[in-house]
PDB file of N, H, CA, C and O in Angstrom:
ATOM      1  N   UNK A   1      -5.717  18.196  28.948  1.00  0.00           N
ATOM      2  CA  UNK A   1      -5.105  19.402  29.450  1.00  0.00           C
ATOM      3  C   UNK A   1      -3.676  19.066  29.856  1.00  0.00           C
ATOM      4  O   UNK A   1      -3.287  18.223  30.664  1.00  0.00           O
ATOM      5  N   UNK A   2      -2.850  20.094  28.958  1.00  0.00           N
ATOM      6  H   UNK A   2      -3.166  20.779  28.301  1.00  0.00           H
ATOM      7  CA  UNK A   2      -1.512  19.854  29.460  1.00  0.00           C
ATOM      8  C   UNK A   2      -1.137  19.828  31.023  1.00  0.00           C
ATOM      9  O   UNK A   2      -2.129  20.202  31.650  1.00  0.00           O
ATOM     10  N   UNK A   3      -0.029  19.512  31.913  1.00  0.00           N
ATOM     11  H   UNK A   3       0.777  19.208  31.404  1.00  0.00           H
ATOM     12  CA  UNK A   3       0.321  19.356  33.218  1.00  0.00           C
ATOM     13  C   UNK A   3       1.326  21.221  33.202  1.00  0.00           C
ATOM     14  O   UNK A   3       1.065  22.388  32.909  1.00  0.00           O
ATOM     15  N   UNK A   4       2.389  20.486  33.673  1.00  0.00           N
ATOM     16  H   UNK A   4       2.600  19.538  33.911  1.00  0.00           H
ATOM     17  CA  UNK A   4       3.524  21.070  33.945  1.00  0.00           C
ATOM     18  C   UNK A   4       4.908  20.286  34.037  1.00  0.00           C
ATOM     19  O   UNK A   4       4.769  19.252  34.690  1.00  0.00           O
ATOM     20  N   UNK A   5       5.982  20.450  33.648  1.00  0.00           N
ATOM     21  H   UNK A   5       6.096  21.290  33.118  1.00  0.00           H
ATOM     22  CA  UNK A   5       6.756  19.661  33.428  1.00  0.00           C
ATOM     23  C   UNK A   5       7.543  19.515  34.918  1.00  0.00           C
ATOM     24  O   UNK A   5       7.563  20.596  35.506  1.00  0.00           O
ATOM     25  N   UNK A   6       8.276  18.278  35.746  1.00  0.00           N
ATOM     26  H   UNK A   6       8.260  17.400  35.268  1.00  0.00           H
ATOM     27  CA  UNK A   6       8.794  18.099  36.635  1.00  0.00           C
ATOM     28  C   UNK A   6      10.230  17.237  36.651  1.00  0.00           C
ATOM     29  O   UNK A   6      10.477  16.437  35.749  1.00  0.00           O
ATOM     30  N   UNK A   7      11.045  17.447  37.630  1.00  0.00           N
ATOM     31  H   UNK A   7      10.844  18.097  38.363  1.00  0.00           H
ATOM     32  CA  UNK A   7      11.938  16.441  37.016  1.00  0.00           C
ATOM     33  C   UNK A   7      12.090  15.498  38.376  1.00  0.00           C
ATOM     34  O   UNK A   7      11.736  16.013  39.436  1.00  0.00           O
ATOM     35  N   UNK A   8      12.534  14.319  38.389  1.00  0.00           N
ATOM     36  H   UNK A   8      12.821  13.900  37.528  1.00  0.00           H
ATOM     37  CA  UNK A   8      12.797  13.145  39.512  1.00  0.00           C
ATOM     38  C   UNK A   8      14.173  13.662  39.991  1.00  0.00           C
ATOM     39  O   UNK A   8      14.683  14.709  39.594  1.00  0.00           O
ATOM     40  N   UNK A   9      14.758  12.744  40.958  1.00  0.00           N
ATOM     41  H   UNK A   9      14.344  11.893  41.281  1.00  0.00           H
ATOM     42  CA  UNK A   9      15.837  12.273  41.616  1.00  0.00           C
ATOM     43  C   UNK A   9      16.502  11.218  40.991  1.00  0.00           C
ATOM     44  O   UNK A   9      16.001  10.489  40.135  1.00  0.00           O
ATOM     45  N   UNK A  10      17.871  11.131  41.519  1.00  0.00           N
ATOM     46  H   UNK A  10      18.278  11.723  42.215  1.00  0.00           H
ATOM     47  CA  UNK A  10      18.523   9.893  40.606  1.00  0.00           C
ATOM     48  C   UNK A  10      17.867   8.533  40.221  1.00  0.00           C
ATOM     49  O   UNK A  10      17.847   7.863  39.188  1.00  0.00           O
ATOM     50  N   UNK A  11      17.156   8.348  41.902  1.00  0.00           N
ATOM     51  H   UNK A  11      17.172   8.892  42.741  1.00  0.00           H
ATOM     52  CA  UNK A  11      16.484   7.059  41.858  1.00  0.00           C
ATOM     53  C   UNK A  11      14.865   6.971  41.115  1.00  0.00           C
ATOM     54  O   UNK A  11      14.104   6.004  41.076  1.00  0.00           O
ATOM     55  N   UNK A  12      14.696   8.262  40.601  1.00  0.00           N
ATOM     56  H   UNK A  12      15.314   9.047  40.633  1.00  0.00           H
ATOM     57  CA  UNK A  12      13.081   8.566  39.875  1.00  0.00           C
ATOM     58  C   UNK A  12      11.880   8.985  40.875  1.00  0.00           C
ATOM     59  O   UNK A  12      10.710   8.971  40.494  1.00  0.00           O
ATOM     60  N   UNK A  13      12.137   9.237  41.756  1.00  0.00           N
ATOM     61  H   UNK A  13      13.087   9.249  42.066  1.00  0.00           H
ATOM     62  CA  UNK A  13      11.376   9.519  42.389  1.00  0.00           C
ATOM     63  C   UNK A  13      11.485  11.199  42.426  1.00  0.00           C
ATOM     64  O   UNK A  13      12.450  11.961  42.362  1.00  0.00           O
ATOM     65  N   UNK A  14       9.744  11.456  42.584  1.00  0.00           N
ATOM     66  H   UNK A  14       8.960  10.838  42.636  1.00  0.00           H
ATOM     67  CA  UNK A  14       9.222  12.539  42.045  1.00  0.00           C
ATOM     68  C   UNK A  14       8.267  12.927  42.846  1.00  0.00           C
ATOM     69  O   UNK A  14       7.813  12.050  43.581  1.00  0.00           O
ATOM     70  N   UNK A  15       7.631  14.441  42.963  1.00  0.00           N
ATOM     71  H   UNK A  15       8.000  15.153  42.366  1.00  0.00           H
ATOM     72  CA  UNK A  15       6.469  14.611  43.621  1.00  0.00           C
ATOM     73  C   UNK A  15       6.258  15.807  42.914  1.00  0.00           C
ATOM     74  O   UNK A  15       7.097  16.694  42.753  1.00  0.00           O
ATOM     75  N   UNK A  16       4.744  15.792  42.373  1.00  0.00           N
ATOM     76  H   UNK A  16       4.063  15.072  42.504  1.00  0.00           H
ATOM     77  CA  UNK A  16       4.405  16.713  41.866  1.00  0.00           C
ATOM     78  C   UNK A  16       2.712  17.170  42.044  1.00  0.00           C
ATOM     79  O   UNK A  16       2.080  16.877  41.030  1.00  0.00           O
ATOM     80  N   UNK A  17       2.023  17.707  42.932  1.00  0.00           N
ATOM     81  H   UNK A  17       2.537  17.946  43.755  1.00  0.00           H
ATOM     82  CA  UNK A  17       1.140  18.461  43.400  1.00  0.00           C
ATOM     83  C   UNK A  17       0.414  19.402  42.090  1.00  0.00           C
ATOM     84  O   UNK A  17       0.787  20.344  41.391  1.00  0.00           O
ATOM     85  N   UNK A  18      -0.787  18.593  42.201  1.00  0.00           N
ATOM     86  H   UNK A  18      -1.090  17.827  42.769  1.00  0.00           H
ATOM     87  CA  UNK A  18      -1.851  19.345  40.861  1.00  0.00           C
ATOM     88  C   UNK A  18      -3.163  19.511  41.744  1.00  0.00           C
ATOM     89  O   UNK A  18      -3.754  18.466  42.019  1.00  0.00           O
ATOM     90  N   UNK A  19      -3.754  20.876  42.283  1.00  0.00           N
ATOM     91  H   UNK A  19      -3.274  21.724  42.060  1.00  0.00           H
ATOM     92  CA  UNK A  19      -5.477  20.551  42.562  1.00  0.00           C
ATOM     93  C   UNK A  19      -6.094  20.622  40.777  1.00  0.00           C
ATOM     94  O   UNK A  19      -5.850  21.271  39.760  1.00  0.00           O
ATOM     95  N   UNK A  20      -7.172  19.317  41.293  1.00  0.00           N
ATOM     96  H   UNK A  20      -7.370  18.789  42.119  1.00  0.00           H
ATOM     97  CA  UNK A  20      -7.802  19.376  40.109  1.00  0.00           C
ATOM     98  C   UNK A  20      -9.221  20.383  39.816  1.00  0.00           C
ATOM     99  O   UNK A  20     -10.160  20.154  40.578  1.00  0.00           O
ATOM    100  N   UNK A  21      -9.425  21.436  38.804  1.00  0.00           N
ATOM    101  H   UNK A  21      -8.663  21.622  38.185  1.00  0.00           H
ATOM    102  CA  UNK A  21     -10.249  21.926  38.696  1.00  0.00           C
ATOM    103  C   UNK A  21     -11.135  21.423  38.998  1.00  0.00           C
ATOM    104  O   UNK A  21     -11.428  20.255  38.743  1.00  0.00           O
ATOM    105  N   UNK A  22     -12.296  22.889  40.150  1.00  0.00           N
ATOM    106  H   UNK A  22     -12.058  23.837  40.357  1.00  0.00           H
ATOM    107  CA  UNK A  22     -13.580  21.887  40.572  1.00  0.00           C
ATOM    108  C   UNK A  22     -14.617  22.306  39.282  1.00  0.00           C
ATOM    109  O   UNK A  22     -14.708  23.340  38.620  1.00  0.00           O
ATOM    110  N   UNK A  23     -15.210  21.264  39.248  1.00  0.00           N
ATOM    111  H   UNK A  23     -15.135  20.424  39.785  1.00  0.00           H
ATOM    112  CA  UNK A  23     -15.874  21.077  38.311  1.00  0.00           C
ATOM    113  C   UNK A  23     -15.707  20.512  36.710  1.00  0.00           C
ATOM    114  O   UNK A  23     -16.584  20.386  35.856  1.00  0.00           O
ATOM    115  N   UNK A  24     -14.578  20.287  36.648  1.00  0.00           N
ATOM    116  H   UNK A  24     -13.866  20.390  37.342  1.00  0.00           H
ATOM    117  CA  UNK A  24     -13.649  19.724  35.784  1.00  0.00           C
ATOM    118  C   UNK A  24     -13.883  17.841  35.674  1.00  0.00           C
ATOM    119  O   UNK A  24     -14.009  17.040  36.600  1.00  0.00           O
ATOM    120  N   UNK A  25     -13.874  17.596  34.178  1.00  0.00           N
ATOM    121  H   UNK A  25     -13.772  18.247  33.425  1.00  0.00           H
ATOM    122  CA  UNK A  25     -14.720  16.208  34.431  1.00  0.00           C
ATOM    123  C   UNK A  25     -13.379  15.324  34.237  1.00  0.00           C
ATOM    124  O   UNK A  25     -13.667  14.365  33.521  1.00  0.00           O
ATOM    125  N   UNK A  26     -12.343  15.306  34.527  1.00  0.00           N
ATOM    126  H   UNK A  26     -12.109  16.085  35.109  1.00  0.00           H
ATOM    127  CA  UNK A  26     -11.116  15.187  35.010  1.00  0.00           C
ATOM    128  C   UNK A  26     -11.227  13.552  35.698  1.00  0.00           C
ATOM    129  O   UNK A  26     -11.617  13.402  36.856  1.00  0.00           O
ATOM    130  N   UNK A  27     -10.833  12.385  34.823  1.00  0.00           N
ATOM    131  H   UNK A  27     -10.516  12.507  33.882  1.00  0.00           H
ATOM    132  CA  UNK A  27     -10.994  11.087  35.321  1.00  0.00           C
ATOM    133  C   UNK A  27      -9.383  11.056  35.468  1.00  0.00           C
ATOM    134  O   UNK A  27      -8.986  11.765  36.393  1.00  0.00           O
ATOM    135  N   UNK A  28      -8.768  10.642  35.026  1.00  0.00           N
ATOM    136  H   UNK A  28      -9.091  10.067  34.275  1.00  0.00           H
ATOM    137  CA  UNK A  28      -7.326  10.250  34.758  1.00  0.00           C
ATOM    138  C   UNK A  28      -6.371  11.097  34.562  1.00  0.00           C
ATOM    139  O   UNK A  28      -6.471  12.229  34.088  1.00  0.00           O
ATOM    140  N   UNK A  29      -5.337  10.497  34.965  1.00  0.00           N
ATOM    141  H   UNK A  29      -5.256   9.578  35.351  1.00  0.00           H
ATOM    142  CA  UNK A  29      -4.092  11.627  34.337  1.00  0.00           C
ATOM    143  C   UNK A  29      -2.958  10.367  34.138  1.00  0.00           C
ATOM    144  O   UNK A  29      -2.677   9.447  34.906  1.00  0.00           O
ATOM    145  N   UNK A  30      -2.459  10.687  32.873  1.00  0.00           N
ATOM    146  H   UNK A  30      -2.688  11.435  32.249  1.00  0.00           H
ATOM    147  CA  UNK A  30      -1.218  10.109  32.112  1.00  0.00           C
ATOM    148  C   UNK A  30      -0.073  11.139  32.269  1.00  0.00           C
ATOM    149  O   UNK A  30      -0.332  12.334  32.127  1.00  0.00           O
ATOM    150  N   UNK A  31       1.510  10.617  32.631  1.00  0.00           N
ATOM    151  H   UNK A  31       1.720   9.647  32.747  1.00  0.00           H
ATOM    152  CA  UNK A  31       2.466  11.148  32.994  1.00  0.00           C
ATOM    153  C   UNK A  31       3.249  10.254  31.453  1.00  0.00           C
ATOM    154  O   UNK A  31       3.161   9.116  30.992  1.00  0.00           O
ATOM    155  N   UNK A  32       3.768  11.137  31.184  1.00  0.00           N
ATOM    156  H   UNK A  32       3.839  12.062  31.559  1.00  0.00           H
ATOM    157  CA  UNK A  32       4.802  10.400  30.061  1.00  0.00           C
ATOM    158  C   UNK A  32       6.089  11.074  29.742  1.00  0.00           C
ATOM    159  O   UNK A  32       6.229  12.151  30.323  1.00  0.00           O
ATOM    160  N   UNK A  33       6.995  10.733  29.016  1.00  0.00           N
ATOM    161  H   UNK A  33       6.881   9.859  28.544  1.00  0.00           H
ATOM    162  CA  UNK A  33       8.551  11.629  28.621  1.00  0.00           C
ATOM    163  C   UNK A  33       8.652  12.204  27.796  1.00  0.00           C
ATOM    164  O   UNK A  33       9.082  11.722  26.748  1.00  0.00           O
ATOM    165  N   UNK A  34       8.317  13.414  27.906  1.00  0.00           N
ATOM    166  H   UNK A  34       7.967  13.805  28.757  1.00  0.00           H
ATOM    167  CA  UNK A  34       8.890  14.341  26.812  1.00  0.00           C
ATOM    168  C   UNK A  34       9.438  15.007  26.304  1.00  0.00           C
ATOM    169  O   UNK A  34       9.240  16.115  26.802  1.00  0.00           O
ATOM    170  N   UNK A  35      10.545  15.089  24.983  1.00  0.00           N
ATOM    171  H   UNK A  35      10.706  14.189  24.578  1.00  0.00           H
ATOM    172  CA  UNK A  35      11.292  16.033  24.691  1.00  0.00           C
ATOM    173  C   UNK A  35      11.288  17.010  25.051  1.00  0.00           C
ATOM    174  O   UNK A  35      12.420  17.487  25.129  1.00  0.00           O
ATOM    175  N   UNK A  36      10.226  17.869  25.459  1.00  0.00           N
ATOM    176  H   UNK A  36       9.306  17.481  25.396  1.00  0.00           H
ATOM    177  CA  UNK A  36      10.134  19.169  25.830  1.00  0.00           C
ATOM    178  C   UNK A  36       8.586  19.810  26.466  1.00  0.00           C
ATOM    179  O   UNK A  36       7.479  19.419  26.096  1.00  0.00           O
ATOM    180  N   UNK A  37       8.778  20.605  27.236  1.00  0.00           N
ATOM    181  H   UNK A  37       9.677  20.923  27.537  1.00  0.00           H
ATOM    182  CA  UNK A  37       7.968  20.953  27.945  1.00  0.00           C
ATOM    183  C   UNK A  37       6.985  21.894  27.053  1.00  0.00           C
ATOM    184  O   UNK A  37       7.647  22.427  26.162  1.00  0.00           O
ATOM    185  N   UNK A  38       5.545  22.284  27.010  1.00  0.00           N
ATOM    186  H   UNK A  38       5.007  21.851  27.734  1.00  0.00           H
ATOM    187  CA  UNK A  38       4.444  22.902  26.881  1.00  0.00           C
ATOM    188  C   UNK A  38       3.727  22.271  25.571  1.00  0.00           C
ATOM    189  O   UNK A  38       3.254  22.926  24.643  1.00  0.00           O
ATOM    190  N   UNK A  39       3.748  20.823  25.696  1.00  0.00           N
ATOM    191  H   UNK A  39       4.132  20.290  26.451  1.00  0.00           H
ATOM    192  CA  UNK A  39       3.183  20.582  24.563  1.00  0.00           C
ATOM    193  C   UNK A  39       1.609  20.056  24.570  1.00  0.00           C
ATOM    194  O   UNK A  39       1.034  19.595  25.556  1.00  0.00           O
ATOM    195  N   UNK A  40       1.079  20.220  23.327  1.00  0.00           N
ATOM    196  H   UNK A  40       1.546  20.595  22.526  1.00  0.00           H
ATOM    197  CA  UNK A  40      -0.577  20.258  24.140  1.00  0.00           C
ATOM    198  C   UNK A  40      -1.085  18.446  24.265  1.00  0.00           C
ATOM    199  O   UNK A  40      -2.148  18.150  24.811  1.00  0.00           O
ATOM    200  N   UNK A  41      -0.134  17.364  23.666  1.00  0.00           N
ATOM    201  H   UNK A  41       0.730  17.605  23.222  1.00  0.00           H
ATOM    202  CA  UNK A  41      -0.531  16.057  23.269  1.00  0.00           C
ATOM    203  C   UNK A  41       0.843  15.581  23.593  1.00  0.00           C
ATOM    204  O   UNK A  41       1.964  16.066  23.439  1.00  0.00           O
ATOM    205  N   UNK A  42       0.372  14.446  24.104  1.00  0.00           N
ATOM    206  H   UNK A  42      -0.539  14.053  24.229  1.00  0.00           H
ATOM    207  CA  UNK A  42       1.690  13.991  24.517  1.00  0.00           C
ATOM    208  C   UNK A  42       2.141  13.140  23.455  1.00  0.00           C
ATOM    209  O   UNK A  42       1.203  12.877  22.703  1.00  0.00           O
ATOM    210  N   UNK A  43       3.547  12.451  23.005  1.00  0.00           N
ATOM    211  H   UNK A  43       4.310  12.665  23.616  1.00  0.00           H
ATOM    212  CA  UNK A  43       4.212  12.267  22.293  1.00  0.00           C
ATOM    213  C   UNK A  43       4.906  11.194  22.728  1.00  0.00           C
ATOM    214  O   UNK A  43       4.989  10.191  22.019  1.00  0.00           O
ATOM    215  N   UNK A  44       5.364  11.249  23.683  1.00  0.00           N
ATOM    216  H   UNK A  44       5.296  12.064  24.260  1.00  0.00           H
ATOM    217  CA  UNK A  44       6.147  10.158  24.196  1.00  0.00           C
ATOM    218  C   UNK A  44       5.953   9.276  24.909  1.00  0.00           C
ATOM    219  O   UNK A  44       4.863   9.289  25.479  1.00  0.00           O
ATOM    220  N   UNK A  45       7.018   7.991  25.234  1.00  0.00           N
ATOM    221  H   UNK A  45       7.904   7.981  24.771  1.00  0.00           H
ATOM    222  CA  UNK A  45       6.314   6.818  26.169  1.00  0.00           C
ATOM    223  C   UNK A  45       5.228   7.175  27.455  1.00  0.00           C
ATOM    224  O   UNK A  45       5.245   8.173  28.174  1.00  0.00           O
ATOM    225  N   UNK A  46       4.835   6.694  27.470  1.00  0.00           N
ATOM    226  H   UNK A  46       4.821   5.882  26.886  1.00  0.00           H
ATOM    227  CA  UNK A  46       4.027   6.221  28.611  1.00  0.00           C
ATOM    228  C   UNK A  46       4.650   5.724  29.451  1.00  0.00           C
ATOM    229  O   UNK A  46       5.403   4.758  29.329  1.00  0.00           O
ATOM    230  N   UNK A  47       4.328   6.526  30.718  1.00  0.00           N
ATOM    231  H   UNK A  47       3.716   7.311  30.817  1.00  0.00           H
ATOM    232  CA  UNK A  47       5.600   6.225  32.235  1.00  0.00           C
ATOM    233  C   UNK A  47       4.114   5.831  33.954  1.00  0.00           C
ATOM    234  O   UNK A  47       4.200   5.026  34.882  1.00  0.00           O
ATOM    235  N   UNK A  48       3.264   6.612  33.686  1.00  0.00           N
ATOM    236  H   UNK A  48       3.194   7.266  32.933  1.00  0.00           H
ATOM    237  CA  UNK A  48       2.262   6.476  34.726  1.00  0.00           C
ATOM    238  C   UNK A  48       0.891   6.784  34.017  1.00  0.00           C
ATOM    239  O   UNK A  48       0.952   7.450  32.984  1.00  0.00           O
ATOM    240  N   UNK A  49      -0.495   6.313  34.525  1.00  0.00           N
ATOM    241  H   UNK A  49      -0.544   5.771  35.365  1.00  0.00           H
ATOM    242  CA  UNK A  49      -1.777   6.600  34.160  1.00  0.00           C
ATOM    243  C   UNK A  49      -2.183   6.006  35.504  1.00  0.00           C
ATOM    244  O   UNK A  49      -2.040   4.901  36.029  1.00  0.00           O
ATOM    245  N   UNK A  50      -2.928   7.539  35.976  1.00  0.00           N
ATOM    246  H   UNK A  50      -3.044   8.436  35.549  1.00  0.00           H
ATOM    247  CA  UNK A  50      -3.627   7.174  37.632  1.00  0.00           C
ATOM    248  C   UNK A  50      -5.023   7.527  37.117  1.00  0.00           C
ATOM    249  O   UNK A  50      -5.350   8.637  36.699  1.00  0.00           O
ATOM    250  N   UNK A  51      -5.725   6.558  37.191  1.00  0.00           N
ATOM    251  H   UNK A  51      -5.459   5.656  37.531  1.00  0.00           H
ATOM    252  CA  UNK A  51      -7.325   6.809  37.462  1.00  0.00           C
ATOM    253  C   UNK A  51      -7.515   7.968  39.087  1.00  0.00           C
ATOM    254  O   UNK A  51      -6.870   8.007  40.135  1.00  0.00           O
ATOM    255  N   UNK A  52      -8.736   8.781  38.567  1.00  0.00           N
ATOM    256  H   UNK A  52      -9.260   8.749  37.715  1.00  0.00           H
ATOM    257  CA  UNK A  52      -8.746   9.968  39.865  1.00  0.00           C
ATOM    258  C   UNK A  52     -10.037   9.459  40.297  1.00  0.00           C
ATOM    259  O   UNK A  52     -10.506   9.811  41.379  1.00  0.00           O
ATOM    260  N   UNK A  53     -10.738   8.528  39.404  1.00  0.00           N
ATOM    261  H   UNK A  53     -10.357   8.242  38.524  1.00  0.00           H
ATOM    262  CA  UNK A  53     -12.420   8.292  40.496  1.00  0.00           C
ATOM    263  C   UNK A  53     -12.348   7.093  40.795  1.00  0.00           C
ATOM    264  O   UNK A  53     -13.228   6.573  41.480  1.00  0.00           O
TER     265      UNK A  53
END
């Protein structure tokens, strides 16, 4: 499931607030760079992957 696109501060720092659907089998979430916002697969580098359990 796509996110929403966010942007950092000079120094990269970022905060971006998601509740995760309840009931949603929702382990991980990957943050990566992308040309452009609403895309359904991500495309670009790999920047963060947070395990959620």
């Amino acid at each position: 499931m796509a996110g929403t696109a966010f942007r950092v501060d000079e120094k990269g720092a970022g905060l971006w607030v998601w509740k995760r659907p309840e009931g949603g089998d929702y382990d991980q979430m990957i943050i990566t760079r992308e040309s452009r916002a609403g895309l359904d697969k991500h495309t670009g580098p790999l920047i963060l992957t947070a395990n959620l359990r």
